[in-house]
C-alpha positions in Angstrom: 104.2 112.3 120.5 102.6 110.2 117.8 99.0 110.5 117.4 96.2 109.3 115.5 92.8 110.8 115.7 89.7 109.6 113.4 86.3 111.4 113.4 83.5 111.2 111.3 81.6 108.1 112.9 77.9 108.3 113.6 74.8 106.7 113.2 73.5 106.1 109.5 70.9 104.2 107.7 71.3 101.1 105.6 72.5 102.1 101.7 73.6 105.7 103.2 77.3 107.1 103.3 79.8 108.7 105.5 83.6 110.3 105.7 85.7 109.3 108.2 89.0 111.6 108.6 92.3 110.4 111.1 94.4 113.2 111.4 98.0 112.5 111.9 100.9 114.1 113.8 103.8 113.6 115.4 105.6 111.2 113.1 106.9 111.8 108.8 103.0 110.9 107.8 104.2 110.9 103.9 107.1 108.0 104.6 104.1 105.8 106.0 101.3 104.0 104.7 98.0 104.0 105.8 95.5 101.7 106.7 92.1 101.6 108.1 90.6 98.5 110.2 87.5 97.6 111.9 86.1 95.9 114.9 82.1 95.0 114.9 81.3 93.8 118.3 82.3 90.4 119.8 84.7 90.2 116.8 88.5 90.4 116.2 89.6 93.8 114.5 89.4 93.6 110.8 91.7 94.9 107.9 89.7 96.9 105.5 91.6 99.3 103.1 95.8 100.5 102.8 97.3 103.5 100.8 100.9 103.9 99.7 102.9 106.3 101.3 102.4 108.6 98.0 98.8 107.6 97.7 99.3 106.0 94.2 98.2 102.3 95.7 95.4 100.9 97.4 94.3 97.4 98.7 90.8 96.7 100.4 89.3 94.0 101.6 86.8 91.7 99.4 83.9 92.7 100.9 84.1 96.7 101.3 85.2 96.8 97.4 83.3 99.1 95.3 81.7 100.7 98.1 84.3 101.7 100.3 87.4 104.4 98.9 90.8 105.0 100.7 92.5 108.2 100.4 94.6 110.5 101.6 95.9 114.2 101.7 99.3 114.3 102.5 99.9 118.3 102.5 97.3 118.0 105.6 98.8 114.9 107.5 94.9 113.2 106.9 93.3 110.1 105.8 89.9 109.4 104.5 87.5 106.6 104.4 84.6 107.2 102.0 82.2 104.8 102.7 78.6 104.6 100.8 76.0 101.7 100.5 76.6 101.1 103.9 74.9 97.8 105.6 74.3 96.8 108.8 77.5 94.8 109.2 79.3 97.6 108.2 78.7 98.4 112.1 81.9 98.5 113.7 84.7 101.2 115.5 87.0 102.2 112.5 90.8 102.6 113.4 93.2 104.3 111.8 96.8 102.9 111.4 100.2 103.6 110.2 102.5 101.0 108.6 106.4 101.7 107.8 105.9 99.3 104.6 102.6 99.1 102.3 103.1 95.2 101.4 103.8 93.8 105.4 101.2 96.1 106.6 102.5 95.7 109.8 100.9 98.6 112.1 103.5 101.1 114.0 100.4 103.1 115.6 96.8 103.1 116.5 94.0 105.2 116.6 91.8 105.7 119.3 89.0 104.7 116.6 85.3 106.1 115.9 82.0 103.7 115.7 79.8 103.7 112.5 76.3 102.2 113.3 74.6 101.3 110.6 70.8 100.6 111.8 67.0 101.8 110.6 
């Protein structure tokens, strides 16, 4: 049974930072690449960041750029999502997802997701 599980979420201040993990299991989580997206409220879900398979290639999305970092250790099935200088539309629930190819990006699973609210 595949599954996905992020953690890390939580409320945090404007300009502060936070980890979110997604633990995988039940598929080959080294053959796949890894993605993270992003759904702020009353808005469709987001793309934000990919990793290769090998973790040797990332893409992110304009805006997250410099602020946000994609990772992943595959020896512990787990991705990462460092995030700092966090603003308040940086407010969303974060998924994690699989993709059999790093270029279509196409996702094979889902997370459940965690929310990240950023608010004084």
């Amino acid at each position: 049974q595949v599954q996905l599980v992020e953690s890390g979420g939580g409320l945090v201040q404007p300009g502060g930072s936070l980890t979110l993990s997604c633990s995988a299991s039940g598929f080959t989580f080294n053959y796949y690449a890894m993605m993270w997206y992003r759904q702020a409220p009353g808005k469709e879900r987001e793309f934000i960041a990919v990793v290769s398979a090998p973790g040797d290639s990332t893409t992110y999305k304009n805006s997250v750029k410099g602020r946000f970092s994609i990772s992943r250790d595959n020896a512990k099935n787990t991705l990462y999502l460092q995030m700092s200088n966090l603003k308040p539309e940086d407010t969303a629930v974060y998924f994690c997802s699989a993709a059999s190819s790093f270029y279509s990006r196409t996702p094979s699973y889902w997370g459940q997701g965690t929310r990240v609210t950023v608010s004084s």
